[in-house]
N, C-alpha and C positions, 0 to 999 in steps of 0.2 A: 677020222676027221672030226667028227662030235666031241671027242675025248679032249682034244687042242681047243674044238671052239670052245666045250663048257670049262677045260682051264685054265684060257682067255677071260672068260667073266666073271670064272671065280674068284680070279686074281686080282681084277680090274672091284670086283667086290669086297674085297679084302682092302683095299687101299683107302675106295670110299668110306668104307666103313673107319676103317683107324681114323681116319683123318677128320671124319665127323665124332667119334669120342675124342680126340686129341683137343681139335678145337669147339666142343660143345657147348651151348649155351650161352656162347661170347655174342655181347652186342657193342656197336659202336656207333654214334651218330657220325655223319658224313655230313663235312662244311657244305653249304649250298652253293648251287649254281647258277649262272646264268637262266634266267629262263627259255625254254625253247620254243622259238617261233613254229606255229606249225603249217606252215607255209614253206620253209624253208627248201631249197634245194641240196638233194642229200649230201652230196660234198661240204654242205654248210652245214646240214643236224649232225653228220660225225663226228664234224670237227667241237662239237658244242656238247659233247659227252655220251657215256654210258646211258641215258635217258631219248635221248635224241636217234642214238645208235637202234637204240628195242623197236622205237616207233615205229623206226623205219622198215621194219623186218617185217615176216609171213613165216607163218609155221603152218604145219597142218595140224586141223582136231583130229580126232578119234575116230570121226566119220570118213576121212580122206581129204576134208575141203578146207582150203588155204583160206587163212585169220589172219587178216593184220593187226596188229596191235594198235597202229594209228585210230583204230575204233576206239581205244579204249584214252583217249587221249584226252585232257581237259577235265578229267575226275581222278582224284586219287586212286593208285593200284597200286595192292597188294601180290608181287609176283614172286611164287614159291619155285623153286628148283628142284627137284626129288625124282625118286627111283624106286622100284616094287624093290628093289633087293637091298634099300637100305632100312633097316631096321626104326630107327628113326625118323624117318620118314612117315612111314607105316604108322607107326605110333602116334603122330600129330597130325597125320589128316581125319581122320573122323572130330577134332575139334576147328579145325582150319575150316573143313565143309560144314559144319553145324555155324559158324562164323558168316561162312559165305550167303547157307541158306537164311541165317536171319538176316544178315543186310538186306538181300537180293537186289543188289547195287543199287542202291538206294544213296548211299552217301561214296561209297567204294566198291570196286570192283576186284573178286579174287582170280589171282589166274594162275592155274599151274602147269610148269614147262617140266616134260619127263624126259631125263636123261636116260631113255630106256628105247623098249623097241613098241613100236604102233599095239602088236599083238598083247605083250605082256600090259602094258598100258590099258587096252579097253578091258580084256579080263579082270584086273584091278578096280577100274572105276565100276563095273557090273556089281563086282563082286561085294564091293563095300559102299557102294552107292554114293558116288562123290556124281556132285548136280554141278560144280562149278566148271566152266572151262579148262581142260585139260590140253594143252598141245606137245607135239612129240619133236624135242629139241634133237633128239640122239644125242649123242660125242658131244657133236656140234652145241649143244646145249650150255656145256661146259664152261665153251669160249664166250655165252653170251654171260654166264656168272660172273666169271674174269673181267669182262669191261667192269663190273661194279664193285671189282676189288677181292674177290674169292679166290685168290693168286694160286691157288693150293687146290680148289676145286671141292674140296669138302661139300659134303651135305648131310643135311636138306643145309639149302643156303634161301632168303628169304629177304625180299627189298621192298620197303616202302616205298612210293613215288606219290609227290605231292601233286596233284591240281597242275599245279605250277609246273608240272614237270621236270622239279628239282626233287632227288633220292633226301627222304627224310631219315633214314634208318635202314643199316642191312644187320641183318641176324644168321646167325654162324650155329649151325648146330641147331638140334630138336629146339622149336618154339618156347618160352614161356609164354604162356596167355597171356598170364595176370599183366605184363609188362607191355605184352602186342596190345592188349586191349584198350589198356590204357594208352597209349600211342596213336591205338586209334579213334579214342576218345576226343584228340587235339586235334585232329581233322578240321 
């Protein structure tokens, strides 16, 4: 039974992976939106996009305890998609967290959803000492990249969201800084 589970994920690792070198590095701006009321009745924030949809949501951190992201709402977020097991991934958080730790939401707030399992997730963040919020999307993660155009699931995948509540930027593949920073310099 371990042998099926681990090539289940290796498999399922092999995919993310291709598919994060296939589409690496691509960025594209995303026309704006409506802005979203945050009042809204949730039949009304889904229907008003992929930004509205996030709000709306609850994941759990790392500790067990349920985050909405409606906290995080009325200030720009940076929300990162990623996996202990994608290599890329790996590779661009210790600058994503050095990022987080200088703001310390101050102007933005970083947030990262792990398409992975609770376990592997906090051993990760221990291990490498990531301060920013981490929450544990599973599978299910996937689907919230997808509402913002990740049709393919690739990762690390990586979305701007304005103030406003309108997505400024998604990025596709391992971060460039030089380009995030500046991006997020227009804040």
């Amino acid at each position: 039974m371990k042998n099926k589970k681990f090539a289940v994920i290796a498999a399922l690792s092999a995919i993310f992976l291709g598919l994060g070198v296939v589409f690496g590095n691509k960025t594209r701006p995303v026309p704006a939106a409506a802005p979203v009321a945050t009042n809204a009745p949730a039949a009304t924030a889904a229907a008003a996009g992929a930004p509205a949809n996030l709000y709306a949501r609850t994941l759990e951190d790392l500790d067990g305890k349920q985050q909405a992201f409606s906290q995080w709402q009325g200030k720009p977020l940076l929300v990162n998609f990623w996996a202990t097991w994608c290599a890329p991934c790996v590779q661009e958080m210790p600058e994503l967290s050095a990022i987080a730790n200088e703001e310390n939401g101050k102007r933005f707030n970083v947030i990262g959803v792990g398409i992975d399992s609770p376990t592997a997730m906090r051993e990760f963040a221990a291990k490498h000492n990531i301060k920013y919020p981490l929450l544990v999307g599973g599978m299910g993660g996937t689907d919230i990249a997808r509402d913002f155009g990740n049709a393919n699931g690739g990762l690390p995948f990586t979305v701007l969201i304005g103030a406003n509540g309108q997505v400024r930027k998604t990025y596709l593949g391992k971060l460039k800084f030089d380009v995030l920073k500046a991006d997020l310099a227009e804040l």
